[in-house]
C-alpha positions as CSV (number, residue, x, y, z in Angstrom):
1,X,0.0,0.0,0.0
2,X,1.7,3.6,-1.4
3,X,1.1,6.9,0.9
4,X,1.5,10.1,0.2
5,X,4.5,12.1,2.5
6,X,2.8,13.9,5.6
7,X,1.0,17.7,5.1
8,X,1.1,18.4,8.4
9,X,4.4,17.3,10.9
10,X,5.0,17.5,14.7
11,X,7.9,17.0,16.4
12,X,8.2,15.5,19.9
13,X,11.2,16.6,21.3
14,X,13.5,19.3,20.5
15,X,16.6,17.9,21.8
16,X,19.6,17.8,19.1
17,X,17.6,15.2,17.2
18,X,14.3,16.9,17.6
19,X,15.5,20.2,16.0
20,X,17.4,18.4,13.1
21,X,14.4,16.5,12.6
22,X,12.1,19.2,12.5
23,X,14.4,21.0,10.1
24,X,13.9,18.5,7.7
25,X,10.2,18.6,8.1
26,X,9.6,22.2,7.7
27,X,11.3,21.8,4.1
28,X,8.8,19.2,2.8
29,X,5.4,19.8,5.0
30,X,2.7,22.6,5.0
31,X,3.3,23.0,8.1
32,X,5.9,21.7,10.6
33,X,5.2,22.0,14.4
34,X,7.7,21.6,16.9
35,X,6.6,20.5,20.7
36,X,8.8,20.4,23.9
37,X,7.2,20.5,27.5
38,X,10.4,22.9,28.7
39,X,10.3,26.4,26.6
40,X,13.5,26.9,27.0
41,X,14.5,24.4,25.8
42,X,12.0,24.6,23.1
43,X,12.6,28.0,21.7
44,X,16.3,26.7,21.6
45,X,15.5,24.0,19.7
46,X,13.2,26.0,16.9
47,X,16.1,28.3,16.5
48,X,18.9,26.0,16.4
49,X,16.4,24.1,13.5
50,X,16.1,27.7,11.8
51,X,20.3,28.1,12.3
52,X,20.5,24.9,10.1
53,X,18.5,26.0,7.4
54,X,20.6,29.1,7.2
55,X,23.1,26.7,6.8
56,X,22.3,24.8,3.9
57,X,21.4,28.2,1.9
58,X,24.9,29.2,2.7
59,X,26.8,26.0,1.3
60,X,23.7,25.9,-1.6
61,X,21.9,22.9,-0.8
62,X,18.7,25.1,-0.5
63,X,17.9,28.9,-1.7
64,X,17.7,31.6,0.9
65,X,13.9,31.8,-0.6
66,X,13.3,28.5,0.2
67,X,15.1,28.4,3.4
68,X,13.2,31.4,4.5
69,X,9.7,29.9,3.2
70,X,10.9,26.6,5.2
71,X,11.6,28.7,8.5
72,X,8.2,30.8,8.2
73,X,6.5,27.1,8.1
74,X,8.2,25.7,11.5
75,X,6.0,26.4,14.6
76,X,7.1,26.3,17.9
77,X,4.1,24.5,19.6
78,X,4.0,25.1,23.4
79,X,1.1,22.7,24.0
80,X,0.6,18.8,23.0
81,X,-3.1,19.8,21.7
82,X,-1.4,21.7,19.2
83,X,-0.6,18.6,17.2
84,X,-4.3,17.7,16.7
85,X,-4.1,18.3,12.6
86,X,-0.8,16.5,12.5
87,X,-0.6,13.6,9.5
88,X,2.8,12.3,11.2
89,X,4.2,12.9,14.8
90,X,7.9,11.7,15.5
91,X,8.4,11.8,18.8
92,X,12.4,12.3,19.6
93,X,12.2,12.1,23.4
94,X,14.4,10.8,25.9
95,X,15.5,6.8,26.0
96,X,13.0,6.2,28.5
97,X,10.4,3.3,28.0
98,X,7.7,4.8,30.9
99,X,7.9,8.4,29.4
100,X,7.3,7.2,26.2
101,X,3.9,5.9,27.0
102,X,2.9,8.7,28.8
103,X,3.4,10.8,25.6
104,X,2.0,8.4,23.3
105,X,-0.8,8.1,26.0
106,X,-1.2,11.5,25.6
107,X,-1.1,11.9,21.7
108,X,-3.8,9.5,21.3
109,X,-6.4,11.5,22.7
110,X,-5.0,14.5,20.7
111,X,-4.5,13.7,17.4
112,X,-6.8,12.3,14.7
113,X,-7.4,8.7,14.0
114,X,-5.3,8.4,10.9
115,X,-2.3,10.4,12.5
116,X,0.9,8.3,12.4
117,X,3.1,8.4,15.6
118,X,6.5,7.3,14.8
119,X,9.3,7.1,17.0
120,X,12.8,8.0,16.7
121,X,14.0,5.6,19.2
122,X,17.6,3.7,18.5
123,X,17.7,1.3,21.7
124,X,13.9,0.6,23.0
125,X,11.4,-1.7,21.0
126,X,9.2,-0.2,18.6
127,X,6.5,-2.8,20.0
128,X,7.8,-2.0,23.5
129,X,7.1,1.9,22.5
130,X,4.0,1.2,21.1
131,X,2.3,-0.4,23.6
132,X,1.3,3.0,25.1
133,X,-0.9,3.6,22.6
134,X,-4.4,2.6,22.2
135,X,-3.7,2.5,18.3
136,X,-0.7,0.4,17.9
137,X,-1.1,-0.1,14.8
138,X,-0.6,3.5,13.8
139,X,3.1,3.1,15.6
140,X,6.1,2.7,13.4
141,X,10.4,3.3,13.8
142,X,11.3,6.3,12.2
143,X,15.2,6.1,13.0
144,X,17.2,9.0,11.7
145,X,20.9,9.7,12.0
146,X,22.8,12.0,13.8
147,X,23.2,14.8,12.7
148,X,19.6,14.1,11.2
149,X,19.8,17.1,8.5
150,X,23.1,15.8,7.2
151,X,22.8,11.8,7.4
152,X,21.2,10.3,4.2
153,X,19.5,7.1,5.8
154,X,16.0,6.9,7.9
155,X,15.3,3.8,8.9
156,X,11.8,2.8,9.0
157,X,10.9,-0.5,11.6
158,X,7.9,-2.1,11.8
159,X,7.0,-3.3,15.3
160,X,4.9,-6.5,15.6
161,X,1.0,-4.7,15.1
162,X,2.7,-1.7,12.6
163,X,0.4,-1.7,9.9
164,X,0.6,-1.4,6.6
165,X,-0.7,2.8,5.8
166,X,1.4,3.8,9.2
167,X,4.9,2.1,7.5
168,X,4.1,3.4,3.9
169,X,3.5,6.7,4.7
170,X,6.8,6.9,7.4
171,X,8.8,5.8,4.3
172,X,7.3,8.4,1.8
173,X,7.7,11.3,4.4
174,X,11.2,10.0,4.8
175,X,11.7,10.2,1.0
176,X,10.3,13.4,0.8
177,X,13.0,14.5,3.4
178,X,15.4,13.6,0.1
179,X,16.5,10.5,2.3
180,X,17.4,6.9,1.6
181,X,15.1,5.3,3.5
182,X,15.7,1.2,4.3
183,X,13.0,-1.1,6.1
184,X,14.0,-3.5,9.4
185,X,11.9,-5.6,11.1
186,X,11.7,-4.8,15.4
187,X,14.4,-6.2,17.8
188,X,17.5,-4.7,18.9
189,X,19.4,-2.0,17.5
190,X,17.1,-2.7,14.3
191,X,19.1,-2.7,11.3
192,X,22.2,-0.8,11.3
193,X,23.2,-0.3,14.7
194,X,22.6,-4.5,15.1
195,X,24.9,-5.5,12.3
196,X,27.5,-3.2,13.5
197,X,28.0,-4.7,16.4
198,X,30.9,-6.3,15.8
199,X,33.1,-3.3,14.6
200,X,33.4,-2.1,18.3
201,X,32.8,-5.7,20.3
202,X,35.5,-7.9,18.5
203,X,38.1,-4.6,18.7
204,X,37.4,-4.8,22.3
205,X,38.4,-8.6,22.2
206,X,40.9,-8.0,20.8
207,X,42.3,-5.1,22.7
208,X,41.4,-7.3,25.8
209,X,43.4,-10.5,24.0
210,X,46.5,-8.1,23.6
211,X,46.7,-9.1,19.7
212,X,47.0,-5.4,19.2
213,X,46.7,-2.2,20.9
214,X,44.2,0.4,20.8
215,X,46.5,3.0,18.3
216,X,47.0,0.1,16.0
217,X,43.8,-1.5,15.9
218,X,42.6,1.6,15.1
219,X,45.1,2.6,12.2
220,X,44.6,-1.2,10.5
221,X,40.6,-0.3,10.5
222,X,41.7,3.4,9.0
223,X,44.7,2.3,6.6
224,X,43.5,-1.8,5.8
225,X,39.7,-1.2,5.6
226,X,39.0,2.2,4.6
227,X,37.1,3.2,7.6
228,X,37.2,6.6,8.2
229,X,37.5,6.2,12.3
230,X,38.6,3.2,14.4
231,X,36.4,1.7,16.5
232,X,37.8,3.2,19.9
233,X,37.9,6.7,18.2
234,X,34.5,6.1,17.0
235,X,33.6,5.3,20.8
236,X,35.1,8.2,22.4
237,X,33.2,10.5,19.8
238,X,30.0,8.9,20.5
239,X,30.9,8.7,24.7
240,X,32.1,5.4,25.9
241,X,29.1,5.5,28.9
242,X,27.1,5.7,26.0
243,X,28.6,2.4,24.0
244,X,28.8,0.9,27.2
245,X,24.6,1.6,27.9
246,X,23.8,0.3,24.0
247,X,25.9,-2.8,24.7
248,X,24.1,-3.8,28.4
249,X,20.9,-3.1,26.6
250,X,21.7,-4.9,23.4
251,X,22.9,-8.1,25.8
252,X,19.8,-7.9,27.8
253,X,17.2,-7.2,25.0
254,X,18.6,-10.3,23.3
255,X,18.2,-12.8,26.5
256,X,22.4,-13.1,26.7
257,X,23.2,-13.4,23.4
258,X,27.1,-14.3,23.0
259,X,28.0,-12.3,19.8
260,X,26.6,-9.3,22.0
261,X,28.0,-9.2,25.3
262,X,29.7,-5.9,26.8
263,X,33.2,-6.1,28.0
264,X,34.7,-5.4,31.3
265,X,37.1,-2.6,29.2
266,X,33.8,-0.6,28.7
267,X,33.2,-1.0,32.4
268,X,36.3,0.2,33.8
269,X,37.0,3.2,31.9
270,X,33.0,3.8,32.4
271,X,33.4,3.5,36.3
272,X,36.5,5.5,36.2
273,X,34.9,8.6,34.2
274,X,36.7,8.1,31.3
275,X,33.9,8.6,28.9
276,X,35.7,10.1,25.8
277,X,35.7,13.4,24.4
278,X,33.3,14.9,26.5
279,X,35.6,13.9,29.7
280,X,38.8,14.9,28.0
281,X,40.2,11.4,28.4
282,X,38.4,7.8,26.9
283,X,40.4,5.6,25.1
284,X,42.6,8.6,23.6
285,X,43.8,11.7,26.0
286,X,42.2,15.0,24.4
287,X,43.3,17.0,27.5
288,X,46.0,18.6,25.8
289,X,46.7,21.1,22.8
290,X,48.5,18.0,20.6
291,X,46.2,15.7,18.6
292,X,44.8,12.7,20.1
293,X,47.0,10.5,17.5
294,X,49.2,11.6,14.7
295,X,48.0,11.7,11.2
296,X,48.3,8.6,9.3
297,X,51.2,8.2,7.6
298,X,51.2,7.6,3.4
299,X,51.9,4.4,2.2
300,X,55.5,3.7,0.6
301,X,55.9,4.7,-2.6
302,X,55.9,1.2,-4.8
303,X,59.6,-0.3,-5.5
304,X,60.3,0.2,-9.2
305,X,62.0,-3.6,-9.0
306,X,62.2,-5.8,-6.1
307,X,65.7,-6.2,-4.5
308,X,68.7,-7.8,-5.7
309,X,68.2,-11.7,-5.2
310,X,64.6,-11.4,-4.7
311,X,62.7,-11.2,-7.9
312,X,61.6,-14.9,-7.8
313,X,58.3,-15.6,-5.6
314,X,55.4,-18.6,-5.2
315,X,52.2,-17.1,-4.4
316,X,50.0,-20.5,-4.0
317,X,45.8,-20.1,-3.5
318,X,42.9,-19.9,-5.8
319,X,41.3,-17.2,-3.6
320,X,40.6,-13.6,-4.7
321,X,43.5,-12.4,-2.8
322,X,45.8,-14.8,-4.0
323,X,44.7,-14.1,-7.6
324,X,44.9,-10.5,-6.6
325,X,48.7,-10.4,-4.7
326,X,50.0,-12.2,-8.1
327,X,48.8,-9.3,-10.4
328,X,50.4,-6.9,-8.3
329,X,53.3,-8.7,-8.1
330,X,53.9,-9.1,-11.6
331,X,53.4,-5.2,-12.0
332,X,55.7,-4.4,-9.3
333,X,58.5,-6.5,-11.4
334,X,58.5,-10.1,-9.6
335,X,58.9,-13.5,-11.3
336,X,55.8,-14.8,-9.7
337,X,55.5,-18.9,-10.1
338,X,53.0,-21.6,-8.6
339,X,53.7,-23.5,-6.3
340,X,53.3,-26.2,-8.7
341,X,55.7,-24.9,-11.1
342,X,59.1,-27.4,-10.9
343,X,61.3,-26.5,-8.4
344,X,64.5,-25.0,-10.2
345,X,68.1,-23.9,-9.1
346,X,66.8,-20.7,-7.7
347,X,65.4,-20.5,-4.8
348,X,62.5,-18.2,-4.4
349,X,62.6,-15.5,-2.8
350,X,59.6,-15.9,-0.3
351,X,57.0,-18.2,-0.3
352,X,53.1,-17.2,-0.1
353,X,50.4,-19.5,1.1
354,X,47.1,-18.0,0.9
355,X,45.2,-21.2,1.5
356,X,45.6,-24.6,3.2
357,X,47.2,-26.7,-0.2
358,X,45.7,-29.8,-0.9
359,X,47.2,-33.0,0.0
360,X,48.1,-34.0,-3.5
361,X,49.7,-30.6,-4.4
362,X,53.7,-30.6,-4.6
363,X,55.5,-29.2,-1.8
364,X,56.7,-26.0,-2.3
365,X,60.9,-25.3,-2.6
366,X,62.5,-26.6,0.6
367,X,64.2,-23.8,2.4
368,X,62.2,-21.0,1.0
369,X,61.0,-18.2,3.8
370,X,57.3,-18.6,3.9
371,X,54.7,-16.5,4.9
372,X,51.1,-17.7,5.5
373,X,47.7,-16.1,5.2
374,X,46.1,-16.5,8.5
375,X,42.2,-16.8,7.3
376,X,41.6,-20.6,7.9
377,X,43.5,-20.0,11.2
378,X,45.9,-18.4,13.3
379,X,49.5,-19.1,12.4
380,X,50.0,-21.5,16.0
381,X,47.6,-23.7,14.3
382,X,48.6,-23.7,11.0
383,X,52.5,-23.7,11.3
384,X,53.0,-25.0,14.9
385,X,56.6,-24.9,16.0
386,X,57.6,-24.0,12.2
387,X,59.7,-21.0,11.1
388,X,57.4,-18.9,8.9
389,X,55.3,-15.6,9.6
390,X,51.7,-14.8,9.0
391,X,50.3,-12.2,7.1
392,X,46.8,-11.3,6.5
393,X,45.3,-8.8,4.4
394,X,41.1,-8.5,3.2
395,X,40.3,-7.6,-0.9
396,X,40.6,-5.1,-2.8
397,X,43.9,-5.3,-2.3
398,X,44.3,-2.5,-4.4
399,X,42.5,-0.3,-1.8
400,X,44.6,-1.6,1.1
401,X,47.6,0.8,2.3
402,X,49.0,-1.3,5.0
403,X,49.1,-5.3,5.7
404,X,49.3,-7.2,8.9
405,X,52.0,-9.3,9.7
406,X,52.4,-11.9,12.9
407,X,55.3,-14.2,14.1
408,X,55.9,-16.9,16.5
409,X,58.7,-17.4,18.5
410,X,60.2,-20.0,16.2
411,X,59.6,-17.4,13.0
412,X,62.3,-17.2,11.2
413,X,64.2,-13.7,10.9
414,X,64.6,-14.2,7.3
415,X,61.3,-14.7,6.7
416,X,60.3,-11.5,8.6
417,X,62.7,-9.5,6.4
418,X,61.5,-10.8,3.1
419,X,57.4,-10.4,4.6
420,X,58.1,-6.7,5.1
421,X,60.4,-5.8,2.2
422,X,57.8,-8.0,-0.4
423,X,54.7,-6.1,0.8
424,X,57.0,-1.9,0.9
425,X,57.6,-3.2,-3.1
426,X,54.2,-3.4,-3.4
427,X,53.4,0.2,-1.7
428,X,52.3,-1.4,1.4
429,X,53.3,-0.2,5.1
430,X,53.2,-3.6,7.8
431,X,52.0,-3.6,11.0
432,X,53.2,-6.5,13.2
433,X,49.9,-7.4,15.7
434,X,49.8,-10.7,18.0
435,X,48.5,-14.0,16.2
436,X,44.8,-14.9,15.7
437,X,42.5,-16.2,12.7
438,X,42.3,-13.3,10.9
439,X,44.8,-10.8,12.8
440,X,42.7,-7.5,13.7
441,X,41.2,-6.5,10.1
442,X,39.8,-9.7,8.7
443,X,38.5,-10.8,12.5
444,X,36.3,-7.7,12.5
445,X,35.4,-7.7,9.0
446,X,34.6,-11.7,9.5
447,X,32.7,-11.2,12.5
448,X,31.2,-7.7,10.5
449,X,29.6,-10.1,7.7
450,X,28.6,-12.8,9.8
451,X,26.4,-10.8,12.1
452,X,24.4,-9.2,8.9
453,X,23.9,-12.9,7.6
454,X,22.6,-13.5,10.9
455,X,20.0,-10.7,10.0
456,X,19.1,-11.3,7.2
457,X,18.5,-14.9,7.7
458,X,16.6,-13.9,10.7
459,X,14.5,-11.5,8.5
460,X,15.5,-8.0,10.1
461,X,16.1,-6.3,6.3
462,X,17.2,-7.4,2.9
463,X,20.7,-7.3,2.0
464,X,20.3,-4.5,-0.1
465,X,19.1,-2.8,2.5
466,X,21.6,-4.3,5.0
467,X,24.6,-3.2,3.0
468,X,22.7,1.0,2.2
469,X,22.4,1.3,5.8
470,X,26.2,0.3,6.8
471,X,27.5,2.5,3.8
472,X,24.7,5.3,4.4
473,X,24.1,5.4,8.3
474,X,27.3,4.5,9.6
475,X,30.2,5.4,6.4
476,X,31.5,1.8,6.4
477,X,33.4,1.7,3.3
478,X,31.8,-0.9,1.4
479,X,28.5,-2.8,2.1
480,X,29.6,-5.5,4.5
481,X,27.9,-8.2,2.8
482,X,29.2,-6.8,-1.0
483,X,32.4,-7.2,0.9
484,X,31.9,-10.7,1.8
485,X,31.1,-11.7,-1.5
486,X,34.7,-9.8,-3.0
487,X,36.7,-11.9,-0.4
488,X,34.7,-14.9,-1.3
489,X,32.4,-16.5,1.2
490,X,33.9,-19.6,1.4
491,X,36.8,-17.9,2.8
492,X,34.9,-15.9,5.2
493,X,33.1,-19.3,6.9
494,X,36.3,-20.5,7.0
495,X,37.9,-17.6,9.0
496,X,34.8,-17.7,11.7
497,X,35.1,-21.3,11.7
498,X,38.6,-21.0,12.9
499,X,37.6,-18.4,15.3
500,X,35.3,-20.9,16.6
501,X,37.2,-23.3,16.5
502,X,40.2,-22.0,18.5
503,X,38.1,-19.8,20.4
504,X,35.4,-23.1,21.4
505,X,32.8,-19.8,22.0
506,X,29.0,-19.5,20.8
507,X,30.4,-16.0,20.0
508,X,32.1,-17.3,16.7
509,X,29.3,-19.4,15.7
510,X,28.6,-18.9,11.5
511,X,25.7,-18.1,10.5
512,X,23.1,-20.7,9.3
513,X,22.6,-18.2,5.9
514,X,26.4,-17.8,5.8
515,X,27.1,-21.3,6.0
516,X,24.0,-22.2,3.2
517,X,25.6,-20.1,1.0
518,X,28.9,-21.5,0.9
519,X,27.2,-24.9,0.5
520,X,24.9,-24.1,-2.2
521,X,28.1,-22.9,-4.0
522,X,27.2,-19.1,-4.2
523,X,30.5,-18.1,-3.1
524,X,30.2,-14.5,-3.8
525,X,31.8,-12.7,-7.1
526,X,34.0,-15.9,-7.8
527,X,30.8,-17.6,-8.9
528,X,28.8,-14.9,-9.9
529,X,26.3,-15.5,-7.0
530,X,26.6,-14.9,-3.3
531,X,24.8,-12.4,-1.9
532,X,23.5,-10.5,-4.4
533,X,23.8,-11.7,-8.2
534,X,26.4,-10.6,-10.5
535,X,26.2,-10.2,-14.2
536,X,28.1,-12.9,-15.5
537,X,32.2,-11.7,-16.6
538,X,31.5,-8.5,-15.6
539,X,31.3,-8.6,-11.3
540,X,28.4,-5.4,-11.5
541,X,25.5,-6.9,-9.3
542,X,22.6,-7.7,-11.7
């Protein structure tokens, strides 16, 4: 069923949210009404909406005809029964479930009986919101992003009675707004916030594992992935008391589910005031005048030939990034052979596994530093007591500035020096982190694609929509599930199987739609199928 956008829209709440909200909605409505019980902080929060649309004239998003039209349409409303024409409410309170239903309460015997109340809620049920109204029906999510004028996503979630009219007509007023706007299905976090989960949880593991620390964790996400803030930065911008409040409510929504439970790092820099920017001090000091962190540095420029000696390398796998690390060997000037190539007089140079061989395959040269991709597991398990290093690194390799390197204790030094000078040829800075199925990079990005199969298996939103909202709502740099299907997704089971395995936690369990794929043989971009369809011999999804 197709709605028109609202006419008439109130906002409840004219918090930071509330303001940016009702910005948008004097742009698109007849008329836009703005409520707050407090009129201070209500005339604050008309003027601060009215401040924004003198913005976007400024920078020449809008006119500074329309934006004054848009202005002369927002009301500030200093009673609740002013709402009474309103086609859509969205309600912006505060996090709290009982004040909620007094409102809603409250709206229902205000407004008209077609009025949709929508709420802007991130961390309390839509169904949970919903039952203070004596028309649930006429409930829906409305979730924008902050800062709500600037974000392109709205996420519209339908709570268990949500009909039909009340969801249609959320997502045409959100369209209006010039927004993307994706659908998710009620439960915790909804869509976006759920499937990132694991960008902030598994860094936490990691930190508390000591397989890197916090500086470097966050440089691999920035320099490796493309993210444009690590996930402690990211925490300290959005408060770690309030990542530490999401996670407890997340663990407790969901009954104790492993993949989401808090860690005792949130707790102690939350018990010890330590809450991030807004405290001076999180997981970065930002007491002082000097940065938090230095600027990333640039990648090495790209050796014009390899060294002396060490032209000759195997690079063994059939996987995306083994395909991958060969073309950009070639270019960068190498002699790049198989490992089933005969073994000559030369020895290589360095040795490359990028998956387990199979048992029939030849051995490669005796001697040979080696360096092993730790996907299918961490280097313990898959070179115990030998002398090579492990390296991992997630497709596009081309998009990757730096690589992760690990060693053992029995790692050979040569191998070390080859690992490092191989991957500067190729215009690649190292990192050294502790040892673990996937280093820091591919565990997040692993346990990143896992927890989106996980909803959309369990029906929370589509994968299109999975992969907008990451990109849209939270800047990840690639949908995660596009990303799973570029790395392969046979490769991905196999690095949360390893986790799993090692690990022996519920927390690393795959997902049941993950783990159909891979046996049905969509594999991702490899076989043209995977998440999405792919034109054949081209890779563009179909």
């Amino acid at each position: 069923m197709d709605a028109p956008a609202a006419r008439i829209i109130g906002v409840l709440g004219a918090g930071t949210m509330g303001a940016g909200i009702a910005q948008l909605a004097c742009r698109i409505a007849e008329r836009a009404l703005l409520y707050d019980p407090l009129a201070d902080a209500l005339e604050r929060g008309a003027a601060r909406a009215r401040e924004g649309l003198a913005r976007e004239a400024q920078r020449g998003r809008i006119s500074s005809h329309d934006a004054a039209a848009a202005g002369d349409r927002l009301e500030a409303a200093g009673e609740l029964a002013a709402l009474a024409q309103c086609d859509l409410v969205i309600e912006a309170a505060p996090e709290r479930l009982q004040l909620k239903h007094e409102l809603y309460r409250q709206l229902c015997e205000v407004v008209g009986g077609e009025c949709v109340l929508a709420t802007n809620t991130s961390s309390l049920p839509v169904t949970a919101v919903a039952a203070g109204a004596s028309h649930p029906e006429r409930v829906v999510g409305m979730h924008f992003f902050n800062p709500a004028p600037v974000m392109r996503l709205v996420e519209v979630i339908a709570g268990e009675r949500s009909g039909e009219r009340a969801l249609s007509l959320a997502t045409a007023t959100g369209e209006a707004m010039g927004k993307t706007v994706i659908r998710a299905s009620d439960g915790p976090g909804f869509l976006v916030n759920r499937c990132n989960r694991p960008f902030g949880l598994e860094a936490l593991r990691l930190l508390a594992e000591r397989i890197a620390e916090v500086s470097a964790i966050d440089e691999i996400c920035r320099l490796e992935g493309g993210f444009p803030m690590g996930p402690f930065e990211l925490s300290d911008l959005v408060g770690v008391d309030t990542g530490f409040d999401v996670a407890r409510s997340f663990y407790e929504l969901s009954f104790g589910e492993p993949r989401w439970r808090p860690s005792p790092i949130q707790a102690r820099l939350v018990a010890a005031g330590l809450h991030g920017r807004k405290a001076g001090r999180g997981y970065y000091d930002y007491s002082g005048a000097r940065p938090h962190r230095p600027a990333d540095p640039d990648a090495p420029e790209p050796a014009r030939r390899p060294a002396h000696g060490e032209a000759v390398v195997v690079i063994g796998g059939r996987t995306p990034l083994a395909s991958q690390l060969r073309h950009t060997a070639s270019e960068a000037g190498y002699e790049v052979r198989s490992p089933s190539d005969p073994l000559e007089a030369e020895l290589p140079a360095l040795v490359l596994e990028c998956e387990e061989p199979p048992h029939d395959e030849p051995p490669h040269a005796a001697g040979a530093p080696r360096v092993i991709l730790c996907q299918s597991g961490s280097l313990a398990s898959l070179d115990p007591g030998g002398s090579a290093v492990g390296f991992h690194v997630l497709p596009p390799l081309s998009a990757a500035r730096l690589v992760e390197l690990t060693a053992a204790d029995s790692s050979s030094p040569a191998a070390a020096e080859r690992a490092e000078r191989f991957f500067a040829t190729l215009g690649k800075r190292v990192l050294w982190v502790g040892d673990a199925p996937g280093l820091v990079l591919g565990r997040i990005v692993g346990q990143l694609i896992n927890e989106c199969a996980f909803a959309l298996g369990e029906g929370v939103g589509s994968a299109r929509d999975i992969d907008t909202g990451m990109v849209l709502g939270l800047k990840h740099p690639r949908g995660p599930l596009a990303w799973g299907d570029e790395i392969g997704l046979d490769n991905v089971l196999a690095l949360v199987e390893a986790l799993q395995r090692e690990y022996r936690e519920e927390r690393y369990r795959p997902a049941p739609a993950l783990r159909r794929m891979v046996l049905a043989g969509r594999l991702g971009r490899a076989t043209d199928a995977g998440f999405f369809q792919y034109a054949p011999g081209s890779g563009a999804v179909a």
